[in-house]
VOPAGU-2260 file (C-alpha; in pm, 1 decimal, decimal comma):
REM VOPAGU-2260
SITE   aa  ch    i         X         Y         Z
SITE  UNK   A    0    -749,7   -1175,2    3117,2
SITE  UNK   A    1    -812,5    -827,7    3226,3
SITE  UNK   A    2    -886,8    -584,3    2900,9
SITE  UNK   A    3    -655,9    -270,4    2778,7
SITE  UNK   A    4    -836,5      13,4    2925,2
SITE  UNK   A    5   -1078,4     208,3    2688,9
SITE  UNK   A    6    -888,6     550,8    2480,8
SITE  UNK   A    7   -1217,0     749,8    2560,6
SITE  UNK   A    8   -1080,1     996,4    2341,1
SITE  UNK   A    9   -1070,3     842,9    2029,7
SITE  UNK   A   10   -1402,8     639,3    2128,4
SITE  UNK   A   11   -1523,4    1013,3    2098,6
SITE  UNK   A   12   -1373,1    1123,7    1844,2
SITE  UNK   A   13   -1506,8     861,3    1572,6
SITE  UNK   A   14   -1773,7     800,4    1765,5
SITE  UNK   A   15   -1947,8    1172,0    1701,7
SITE  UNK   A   16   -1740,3    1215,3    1380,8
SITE  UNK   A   17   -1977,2     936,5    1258,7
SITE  UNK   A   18   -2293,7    1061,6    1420,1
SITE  UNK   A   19   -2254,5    1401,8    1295,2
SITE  UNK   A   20   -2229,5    1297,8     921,8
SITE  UNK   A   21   -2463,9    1005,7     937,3
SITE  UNK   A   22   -2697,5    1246,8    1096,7
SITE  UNK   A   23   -2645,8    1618,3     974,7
SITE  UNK   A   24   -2520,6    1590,0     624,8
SITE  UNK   A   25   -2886,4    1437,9     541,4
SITE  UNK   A   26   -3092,1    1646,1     765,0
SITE  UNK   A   27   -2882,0    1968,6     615,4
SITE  UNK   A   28   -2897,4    1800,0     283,6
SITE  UNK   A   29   -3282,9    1746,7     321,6
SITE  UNK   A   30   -3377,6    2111,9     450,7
SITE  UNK   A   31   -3065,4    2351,1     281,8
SITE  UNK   A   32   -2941,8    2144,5       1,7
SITE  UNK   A   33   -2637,3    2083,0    -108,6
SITE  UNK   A   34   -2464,5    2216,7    -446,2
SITE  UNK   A   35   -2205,1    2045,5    -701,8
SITE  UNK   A   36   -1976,9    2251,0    -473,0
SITE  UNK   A   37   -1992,2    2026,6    -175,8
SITE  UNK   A   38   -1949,6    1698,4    -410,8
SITE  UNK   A   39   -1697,7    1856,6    -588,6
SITE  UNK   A   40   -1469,8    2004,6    -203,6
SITE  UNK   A   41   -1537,3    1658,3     -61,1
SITE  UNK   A   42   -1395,0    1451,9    -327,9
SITE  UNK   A   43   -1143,4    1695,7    -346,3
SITE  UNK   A   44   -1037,4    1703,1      17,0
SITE  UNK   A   45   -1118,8    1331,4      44,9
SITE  UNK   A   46    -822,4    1273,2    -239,5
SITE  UNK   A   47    -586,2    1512,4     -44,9
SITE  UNK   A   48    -586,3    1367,3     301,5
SITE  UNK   A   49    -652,0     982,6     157,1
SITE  UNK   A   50    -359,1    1032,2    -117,1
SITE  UNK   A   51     -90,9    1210,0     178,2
SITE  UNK   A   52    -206,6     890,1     372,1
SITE  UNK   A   53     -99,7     615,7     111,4
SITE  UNK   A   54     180,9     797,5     -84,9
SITE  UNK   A   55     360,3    1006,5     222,5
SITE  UNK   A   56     211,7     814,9     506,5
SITE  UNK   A   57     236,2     447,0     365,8
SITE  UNK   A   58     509,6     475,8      79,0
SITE  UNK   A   59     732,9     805,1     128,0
SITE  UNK   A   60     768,6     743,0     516,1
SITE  UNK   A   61     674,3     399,1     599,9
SITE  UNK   A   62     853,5     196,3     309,8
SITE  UNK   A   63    1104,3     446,2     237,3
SITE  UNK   A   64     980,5     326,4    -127,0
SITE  UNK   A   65    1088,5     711,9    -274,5
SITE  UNK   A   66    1259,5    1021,5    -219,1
SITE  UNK   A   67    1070,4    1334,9    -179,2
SITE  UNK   A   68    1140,3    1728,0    -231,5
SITE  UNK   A   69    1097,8    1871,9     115,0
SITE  UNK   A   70     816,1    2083,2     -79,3
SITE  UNK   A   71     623,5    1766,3    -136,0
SITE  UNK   A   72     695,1    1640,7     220,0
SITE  UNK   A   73     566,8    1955,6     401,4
SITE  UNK   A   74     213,2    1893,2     168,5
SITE  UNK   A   75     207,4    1532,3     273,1
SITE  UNK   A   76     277,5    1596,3     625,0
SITE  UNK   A   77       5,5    1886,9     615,4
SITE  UNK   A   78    -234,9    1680,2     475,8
SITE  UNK   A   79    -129,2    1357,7     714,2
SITE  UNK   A   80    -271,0    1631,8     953,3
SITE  UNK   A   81    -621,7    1667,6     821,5
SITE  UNK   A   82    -650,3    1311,6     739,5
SITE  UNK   A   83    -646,0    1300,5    1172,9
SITE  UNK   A   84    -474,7     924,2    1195,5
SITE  UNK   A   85    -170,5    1039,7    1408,4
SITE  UNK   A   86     157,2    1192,7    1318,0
SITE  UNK   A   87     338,2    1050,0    1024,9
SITE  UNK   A   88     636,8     911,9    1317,7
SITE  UNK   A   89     375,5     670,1    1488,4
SITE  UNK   A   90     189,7     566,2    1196,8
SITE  UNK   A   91     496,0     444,6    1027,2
SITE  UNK   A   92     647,5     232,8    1381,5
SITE  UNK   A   93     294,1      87,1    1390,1
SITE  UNK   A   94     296,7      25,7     971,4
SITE  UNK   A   95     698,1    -126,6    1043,5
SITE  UNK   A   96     558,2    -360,7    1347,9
SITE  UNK   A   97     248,8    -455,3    1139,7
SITE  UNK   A   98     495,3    -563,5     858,5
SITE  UNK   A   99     744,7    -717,5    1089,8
SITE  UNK   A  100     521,9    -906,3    1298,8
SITE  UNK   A  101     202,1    -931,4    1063,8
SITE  UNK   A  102     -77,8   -1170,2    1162,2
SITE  UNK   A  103      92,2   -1226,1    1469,8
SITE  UNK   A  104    -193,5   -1176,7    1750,6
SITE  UNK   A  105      56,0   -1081,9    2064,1
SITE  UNK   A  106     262,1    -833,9    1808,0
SITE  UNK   A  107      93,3    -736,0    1484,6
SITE  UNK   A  108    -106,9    -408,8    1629,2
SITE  UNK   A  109    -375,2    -453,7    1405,1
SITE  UNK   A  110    -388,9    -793,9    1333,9
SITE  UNK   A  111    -645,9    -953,5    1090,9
SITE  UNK   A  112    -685,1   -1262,6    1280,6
SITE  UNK   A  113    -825,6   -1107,5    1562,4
SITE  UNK   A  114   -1159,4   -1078,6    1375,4
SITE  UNK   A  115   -1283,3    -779,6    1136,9
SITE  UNK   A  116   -1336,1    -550,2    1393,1
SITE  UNK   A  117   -1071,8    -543,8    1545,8
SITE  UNK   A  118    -834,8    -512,1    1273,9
SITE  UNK   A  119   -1086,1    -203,8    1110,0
SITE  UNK   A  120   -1120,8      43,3    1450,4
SITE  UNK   A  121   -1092,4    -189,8    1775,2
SITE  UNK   A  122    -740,5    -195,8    1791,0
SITE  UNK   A  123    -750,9     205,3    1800,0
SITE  UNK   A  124   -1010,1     183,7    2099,4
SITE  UNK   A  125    -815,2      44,0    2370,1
SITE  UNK   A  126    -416,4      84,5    2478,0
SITE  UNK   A  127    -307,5    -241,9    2348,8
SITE  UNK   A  128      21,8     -61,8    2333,9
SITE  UNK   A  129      54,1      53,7    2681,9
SITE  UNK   A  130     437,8     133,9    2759,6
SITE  UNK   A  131     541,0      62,6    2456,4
SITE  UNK   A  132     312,2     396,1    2310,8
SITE  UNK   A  133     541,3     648,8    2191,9
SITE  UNK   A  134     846,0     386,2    2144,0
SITE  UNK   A  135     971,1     501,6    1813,6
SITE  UNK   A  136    1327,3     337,1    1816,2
SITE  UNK   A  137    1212,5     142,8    1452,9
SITE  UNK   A  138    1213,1     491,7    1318,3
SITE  UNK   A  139    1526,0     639,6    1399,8
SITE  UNK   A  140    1542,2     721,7    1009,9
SITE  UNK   A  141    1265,1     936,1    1038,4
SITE  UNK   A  142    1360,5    1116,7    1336,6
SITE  UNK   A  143    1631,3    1271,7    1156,2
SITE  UNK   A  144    1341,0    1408,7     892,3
SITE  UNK   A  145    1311,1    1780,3    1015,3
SITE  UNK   A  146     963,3    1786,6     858,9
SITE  UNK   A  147     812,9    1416,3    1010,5
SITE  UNK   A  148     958,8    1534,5    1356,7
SITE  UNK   A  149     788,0    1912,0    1302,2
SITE  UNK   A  150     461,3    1762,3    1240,2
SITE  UNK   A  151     513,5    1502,4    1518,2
SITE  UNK   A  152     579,1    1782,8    1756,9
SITE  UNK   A  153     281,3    2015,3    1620,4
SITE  UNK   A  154      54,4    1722,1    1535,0
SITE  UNK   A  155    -266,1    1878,0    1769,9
SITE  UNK   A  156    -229,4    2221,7    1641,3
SITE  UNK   A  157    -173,7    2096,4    1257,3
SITE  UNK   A  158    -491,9    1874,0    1318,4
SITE  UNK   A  159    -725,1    2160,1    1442,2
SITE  UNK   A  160    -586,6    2394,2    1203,9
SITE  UNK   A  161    -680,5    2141,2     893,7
SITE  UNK   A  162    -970,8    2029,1     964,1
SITE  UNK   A  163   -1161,6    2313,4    1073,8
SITE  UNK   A  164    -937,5    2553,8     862,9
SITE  UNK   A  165   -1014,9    2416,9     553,4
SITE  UNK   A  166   -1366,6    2338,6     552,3
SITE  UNK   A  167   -1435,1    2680,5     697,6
SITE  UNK   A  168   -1207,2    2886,8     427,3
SITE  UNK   A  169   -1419,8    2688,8     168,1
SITE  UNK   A  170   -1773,8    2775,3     342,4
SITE  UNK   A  171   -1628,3    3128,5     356,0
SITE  UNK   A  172   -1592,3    3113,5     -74,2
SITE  UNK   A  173   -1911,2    2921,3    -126,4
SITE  UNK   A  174   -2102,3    3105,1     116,7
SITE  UNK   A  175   -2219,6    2808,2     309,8
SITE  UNK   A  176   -1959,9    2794,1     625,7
SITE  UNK   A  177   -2188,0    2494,1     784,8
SITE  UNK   A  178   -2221,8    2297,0     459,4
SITE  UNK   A  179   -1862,9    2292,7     381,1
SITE  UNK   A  180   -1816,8    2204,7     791,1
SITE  UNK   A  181   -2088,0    1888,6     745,1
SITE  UNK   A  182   -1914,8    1756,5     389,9
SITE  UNK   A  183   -1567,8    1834,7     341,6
SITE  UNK   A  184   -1536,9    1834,9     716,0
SITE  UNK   A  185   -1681,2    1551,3     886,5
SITE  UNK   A  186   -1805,2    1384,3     597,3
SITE  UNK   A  187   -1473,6    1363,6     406,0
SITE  UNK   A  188   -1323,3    1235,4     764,3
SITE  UNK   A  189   -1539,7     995,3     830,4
SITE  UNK   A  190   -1519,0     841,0     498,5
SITE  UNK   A  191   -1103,8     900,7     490,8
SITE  UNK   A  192   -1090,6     668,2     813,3
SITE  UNK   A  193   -1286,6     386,0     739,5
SITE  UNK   A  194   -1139,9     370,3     362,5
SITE  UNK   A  195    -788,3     366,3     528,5
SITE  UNK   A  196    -895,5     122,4     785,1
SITE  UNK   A  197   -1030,7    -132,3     490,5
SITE  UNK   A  198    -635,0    -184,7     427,9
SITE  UNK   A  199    -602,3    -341,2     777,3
SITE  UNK   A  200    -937,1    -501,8     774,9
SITE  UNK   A  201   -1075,3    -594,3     447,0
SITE  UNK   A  202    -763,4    -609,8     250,2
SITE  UNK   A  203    -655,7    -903,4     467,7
SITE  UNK   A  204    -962,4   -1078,9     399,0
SITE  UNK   A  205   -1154,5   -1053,8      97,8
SITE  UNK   A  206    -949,9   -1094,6    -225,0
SITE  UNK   A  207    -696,3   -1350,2    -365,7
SITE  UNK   A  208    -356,8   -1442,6    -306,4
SITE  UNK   A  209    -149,3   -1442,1    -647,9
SITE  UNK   A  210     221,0   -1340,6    -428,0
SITE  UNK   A  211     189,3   -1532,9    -144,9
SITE  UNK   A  212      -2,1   -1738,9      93,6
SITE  UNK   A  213     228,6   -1672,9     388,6
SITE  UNK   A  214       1,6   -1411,8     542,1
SITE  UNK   A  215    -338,6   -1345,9     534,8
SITE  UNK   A  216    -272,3    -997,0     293,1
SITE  UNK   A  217    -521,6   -1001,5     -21,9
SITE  UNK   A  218    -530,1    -828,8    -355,2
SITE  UNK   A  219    -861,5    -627,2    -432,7
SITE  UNK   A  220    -927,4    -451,3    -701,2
SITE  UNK   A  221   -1285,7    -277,6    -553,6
SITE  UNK   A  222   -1046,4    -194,6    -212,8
SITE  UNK   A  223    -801,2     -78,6    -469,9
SITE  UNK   A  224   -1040,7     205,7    -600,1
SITE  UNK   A  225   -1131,3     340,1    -239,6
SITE  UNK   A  226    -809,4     283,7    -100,4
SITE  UNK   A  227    -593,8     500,4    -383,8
SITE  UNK   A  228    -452,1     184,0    -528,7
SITE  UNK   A  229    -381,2      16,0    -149,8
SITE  UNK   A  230    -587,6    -283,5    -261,4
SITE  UNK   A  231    -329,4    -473,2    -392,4
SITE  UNK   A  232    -237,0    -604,5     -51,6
SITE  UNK   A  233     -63,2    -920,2    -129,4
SITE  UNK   A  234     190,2    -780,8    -370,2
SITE  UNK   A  235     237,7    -536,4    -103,2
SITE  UNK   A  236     299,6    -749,0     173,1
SITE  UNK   A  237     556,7    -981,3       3,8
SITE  UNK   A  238     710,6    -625,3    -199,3
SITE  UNK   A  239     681,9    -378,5      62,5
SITE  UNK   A  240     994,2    -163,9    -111,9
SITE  UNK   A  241     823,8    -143,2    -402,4
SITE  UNK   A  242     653,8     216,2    -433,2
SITE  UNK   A  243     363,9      41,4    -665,7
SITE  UNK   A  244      90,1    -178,8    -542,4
SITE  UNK   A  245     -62,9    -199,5    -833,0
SITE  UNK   A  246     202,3    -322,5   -1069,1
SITE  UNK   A  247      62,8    -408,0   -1417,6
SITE  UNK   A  248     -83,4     -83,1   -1621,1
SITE  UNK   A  249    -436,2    -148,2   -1594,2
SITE  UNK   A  250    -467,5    -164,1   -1238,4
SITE  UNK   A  251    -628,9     109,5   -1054,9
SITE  UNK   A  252    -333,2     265,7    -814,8
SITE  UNK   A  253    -373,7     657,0    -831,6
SITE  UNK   A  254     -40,6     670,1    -566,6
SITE  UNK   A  255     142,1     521,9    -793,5
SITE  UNK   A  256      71,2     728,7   -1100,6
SITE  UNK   A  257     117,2    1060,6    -820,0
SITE  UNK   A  258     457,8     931,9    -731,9
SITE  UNK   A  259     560,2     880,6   -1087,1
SITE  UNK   A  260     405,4    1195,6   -1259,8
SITE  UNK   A  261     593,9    1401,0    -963,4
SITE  UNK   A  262     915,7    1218,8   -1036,7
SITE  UNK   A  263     887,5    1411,9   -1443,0
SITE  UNK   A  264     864,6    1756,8   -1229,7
SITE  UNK   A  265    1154,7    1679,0    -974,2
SITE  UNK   A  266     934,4    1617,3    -636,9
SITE  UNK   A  267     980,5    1263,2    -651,3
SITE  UNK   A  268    1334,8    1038,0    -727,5
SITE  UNK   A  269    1499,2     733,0    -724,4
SITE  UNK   A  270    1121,2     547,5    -717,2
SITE  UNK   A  271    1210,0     145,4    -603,5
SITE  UNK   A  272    1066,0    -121,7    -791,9
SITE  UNK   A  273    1122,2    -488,7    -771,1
SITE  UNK   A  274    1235,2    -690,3   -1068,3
SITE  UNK   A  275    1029,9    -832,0   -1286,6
SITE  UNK   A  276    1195,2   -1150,1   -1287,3
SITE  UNK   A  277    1130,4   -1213,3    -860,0
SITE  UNK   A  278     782,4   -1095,1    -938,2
SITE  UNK   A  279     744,6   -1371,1   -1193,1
SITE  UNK   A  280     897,3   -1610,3    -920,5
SITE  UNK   A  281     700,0   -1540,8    -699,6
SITE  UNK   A  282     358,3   -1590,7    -917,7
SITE  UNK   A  283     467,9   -1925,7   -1070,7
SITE  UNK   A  284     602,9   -1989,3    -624,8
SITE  UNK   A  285     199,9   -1996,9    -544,1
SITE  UNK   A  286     130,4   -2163,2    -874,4
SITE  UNK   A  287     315,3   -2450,4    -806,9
SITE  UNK   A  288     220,2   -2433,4    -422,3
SITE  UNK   A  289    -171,6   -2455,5    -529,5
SITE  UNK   A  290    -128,5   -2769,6    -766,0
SITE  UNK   A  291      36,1   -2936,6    -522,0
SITE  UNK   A  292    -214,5   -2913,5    -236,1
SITE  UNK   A  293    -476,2   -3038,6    -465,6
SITE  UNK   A  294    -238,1   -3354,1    -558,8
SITE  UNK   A  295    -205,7   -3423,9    -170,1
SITE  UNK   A  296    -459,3   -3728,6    -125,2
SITE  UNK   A  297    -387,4   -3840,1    -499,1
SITE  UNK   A  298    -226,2   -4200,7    -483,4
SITE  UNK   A  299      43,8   -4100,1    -681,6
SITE  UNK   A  300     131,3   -3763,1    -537,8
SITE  UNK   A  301     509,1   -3893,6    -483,2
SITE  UNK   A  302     591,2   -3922,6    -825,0
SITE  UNK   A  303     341,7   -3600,6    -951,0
SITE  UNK   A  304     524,3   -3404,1    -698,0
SITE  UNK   A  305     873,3   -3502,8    -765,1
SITE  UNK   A  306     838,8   -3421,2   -1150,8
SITE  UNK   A  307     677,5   -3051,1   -1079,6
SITE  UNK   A  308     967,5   -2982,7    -848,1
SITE  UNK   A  309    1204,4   -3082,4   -1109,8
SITE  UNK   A  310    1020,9   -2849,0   -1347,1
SITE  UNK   A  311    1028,6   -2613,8   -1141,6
SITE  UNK   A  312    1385,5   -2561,4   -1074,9
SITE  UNK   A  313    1451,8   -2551,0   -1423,4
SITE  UNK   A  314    1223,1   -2290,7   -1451,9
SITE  UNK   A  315    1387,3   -2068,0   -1242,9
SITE  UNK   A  316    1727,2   -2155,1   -1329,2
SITE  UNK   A  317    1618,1   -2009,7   -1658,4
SITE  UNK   A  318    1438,8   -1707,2   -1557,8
SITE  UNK   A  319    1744,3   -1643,1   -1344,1
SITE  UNK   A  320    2007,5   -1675,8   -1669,1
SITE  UNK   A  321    1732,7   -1468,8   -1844,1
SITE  UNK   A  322    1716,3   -1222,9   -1627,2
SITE  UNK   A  323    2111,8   -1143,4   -1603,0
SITE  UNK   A  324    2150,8   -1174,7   -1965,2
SITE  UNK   A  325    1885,6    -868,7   -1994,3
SITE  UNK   A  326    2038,6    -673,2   -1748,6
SITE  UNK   A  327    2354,8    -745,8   -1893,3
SITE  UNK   A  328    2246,1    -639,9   -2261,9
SITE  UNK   A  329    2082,7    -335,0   -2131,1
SITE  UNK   A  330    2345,8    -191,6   -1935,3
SITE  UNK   A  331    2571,3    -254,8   -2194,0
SITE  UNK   A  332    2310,5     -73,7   -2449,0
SITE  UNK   A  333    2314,5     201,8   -2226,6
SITE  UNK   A  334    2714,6     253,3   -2186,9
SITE  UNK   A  335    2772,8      91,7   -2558,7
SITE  UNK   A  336    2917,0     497,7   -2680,0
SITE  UNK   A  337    3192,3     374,4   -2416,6
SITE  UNK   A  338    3254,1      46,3   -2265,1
SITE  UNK   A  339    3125,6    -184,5   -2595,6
SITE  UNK   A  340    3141,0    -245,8   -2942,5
SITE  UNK   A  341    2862,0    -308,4   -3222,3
SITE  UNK   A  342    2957,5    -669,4   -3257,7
SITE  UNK   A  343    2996,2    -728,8   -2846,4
SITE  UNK   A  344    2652,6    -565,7   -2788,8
SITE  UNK   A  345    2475,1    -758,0   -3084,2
SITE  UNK   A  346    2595,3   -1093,0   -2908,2
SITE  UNK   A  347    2461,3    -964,8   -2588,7
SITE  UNK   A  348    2157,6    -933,9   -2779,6
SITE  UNK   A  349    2125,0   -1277,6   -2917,6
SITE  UNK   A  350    2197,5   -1460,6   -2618,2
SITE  UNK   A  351    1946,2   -1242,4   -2377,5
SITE  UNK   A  352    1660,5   -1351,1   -2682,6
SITE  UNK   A  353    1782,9   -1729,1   -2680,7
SITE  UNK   A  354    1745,8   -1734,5   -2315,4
SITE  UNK   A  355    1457,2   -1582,5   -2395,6
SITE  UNK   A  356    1303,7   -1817,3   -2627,7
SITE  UNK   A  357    1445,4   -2098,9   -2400,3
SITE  UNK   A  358    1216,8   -1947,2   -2095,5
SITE  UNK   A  359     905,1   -1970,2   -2313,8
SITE  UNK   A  360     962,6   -2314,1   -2397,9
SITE  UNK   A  361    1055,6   -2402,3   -2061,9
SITE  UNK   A  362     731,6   -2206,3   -1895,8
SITE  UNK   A  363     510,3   -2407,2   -2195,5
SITE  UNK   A  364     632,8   -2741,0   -2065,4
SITE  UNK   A  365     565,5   -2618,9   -1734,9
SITE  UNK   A  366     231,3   -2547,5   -1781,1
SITE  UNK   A  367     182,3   -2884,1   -1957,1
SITE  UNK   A  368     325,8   -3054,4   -1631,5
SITE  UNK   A  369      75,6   -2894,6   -1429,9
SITE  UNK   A  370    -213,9   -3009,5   -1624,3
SITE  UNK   A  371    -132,0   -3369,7   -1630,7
SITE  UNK   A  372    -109,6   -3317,9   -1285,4
């Protein structure tokens, strides 16, 4: 089979990105020296272009997982620019496809079972796309955004301007115009790349599965902290509208705390999140799937297996009755001045926490039916 023919242009392009920093930044490091200035502009600029990546890039434009002030959307497109990893319009049809179509080798465009490599740069190397380069029609929601489609159309200029504007305005306030150039210039893109590219590489195959097994997505909490909370792959893959990855407090997802802290100042609103109770479903979905592959050459597996599926469904049926007795109390908790009385809401109450109770018991029996499994 005859291969895509080579993007020389990109080959370039990362190709003496990487030399230049792998090279320069220690020789200029080793004969100049570098201050806490250049740590502190390259962490700095790293976070911008990373952070317009994952929450405009990924979450604003991609997902459609929030709304945006156009304030916040010119930033994000502006620093979409300087992260260099084209306009905001194709990253989000090739982000849709990859979603659609994922781990599909003849439609995913960066599809993780066509080896690490491939998935990480390769697929950027060659025009896998061909004709179908520039086909946008999965994004006809975007190309009503004036902003995406102004960026689109002045992607080049916005690029040059970025990344050689900003580095060199910093060299110009530190005095060190070819320092700033070496670390919050190439260095800062070199390292922005390959962190994003981890997401299509790495993320879909070092990690665990606790959402799904349907894909090869995985959650990874080391990715998580290069990747501005993108580690959490699997919930992503099987939540895409959510605009979390990382869902539970303690996990590391700087986008998501971004998103959220702009929604207190009015730059962010109506932030989608997935019920709890389909998250739960979902965890307990794989639960169940793993016992039962391990019962498989067990004599007895007909019997074993019946009895967890039976559990099972009551399981859910309770979650489920939980679940719309909360949102029942709570909406009426919320409207109670209204719609409800005292003694109507106070019911509400007592039912939601005997479901409650009832799920608890029900998830403890569960849990004893997968042991004696």
């Amino acid at each position: 089979m005859k291969k895509a023919p080579i993007i020389w242009l990109n080959v370039f392009v990362f190709t003496f990105t990487f030399l230049v920093a792998a090279i320069g930044v220690p020789l200029y490091g080793y004969y100049v020296g570098f201050g806490i200035e250049h740590l502190v502009a390259t962490i700095l600029t790293l976070g911008f272009a990373g952070m317009s990546i994952t929450v405009g890039y990924h979450r604003l434009w991609a997902h459609k997982t929030f709304e945006a002030h156009p304030i916040l959307e010119f930033i994000l497109a502006l620093g979409g620019a300087f992260a260099l990893q084209n306009s905001a319009l194709h990253w989000s049809s090739d982000h849709r496809i990859h979603h659609k179509f994922v781990d599909q080798n003849d439609k995913d465009p960066y599809s993780a079972k066509k080896g690490f490599w491939f998935s990480h740069i390769g697929w950027m190397l060659r025009d896998y796309q061909g004709e179908n380069y520039g086909d946008y029609s999965n994004c006809r929601d975007l190309q009503k955004n004036k902003i995406v489609m102004w960026q689109h159309k002045h992607y080049l200029a916005l690029s040059m301007i970025m990344n050689w504007g900003i580095p060199i305005a910093l060299g110009i306030v530190f005095n060190d115009i070819w320092g700033m150039l070496l670390t919050a210039g190439f260095l800062r893109l070199v390292l922005s790349h390959h962190f994003t590219f981890f997401i299509n590489s790495l993320a879909h195959i070092w990690g665990s599965q606790p959402y799904t097994d349907k894909n090869t997505a995985k959650d990874n909490g080391v990715l998580a902290f290069f990747t501005y909370g993108e580690g959490y792959h699997n919930y992503h893959h099987i939540f895409e509208s959510d605009y979390r990855n990382g869902i539970r407090w303690y996990q590391f997802d700087p986008s998501k705390w971004f998103i959220k802290a702009a929604s207190f100042v009015g730059l962010t609103k109506n932030l989608r999140t997935v019920p709890e109770d389909k998250i739960q479903a979902a965890l307990w979905k794989m639960e169940k799937s793993r016992v039962e592959r391990k019962l498989i050459s067990l004599p007895n597996k007909a019997e074993l297996l019946e009895r967890i599926e039976a559990e099972y469904d009551i399981l859910l049926e309770k979650l489920k009755a939980t679940a719309n007795a909360q949102k029942r109390y709570l909406l009426a908790k919320h409207y109670k001045a209204k719609k409800i009385t005292a003694s109507e809401l106070l019911e509400l109450r007592q039912k939601y926490e005997l479901l409650k109770a009832q799920l608890i018991e029900q998830h403890q029996q569960w849990q004893m039916t997968l042991k004696v499994a």
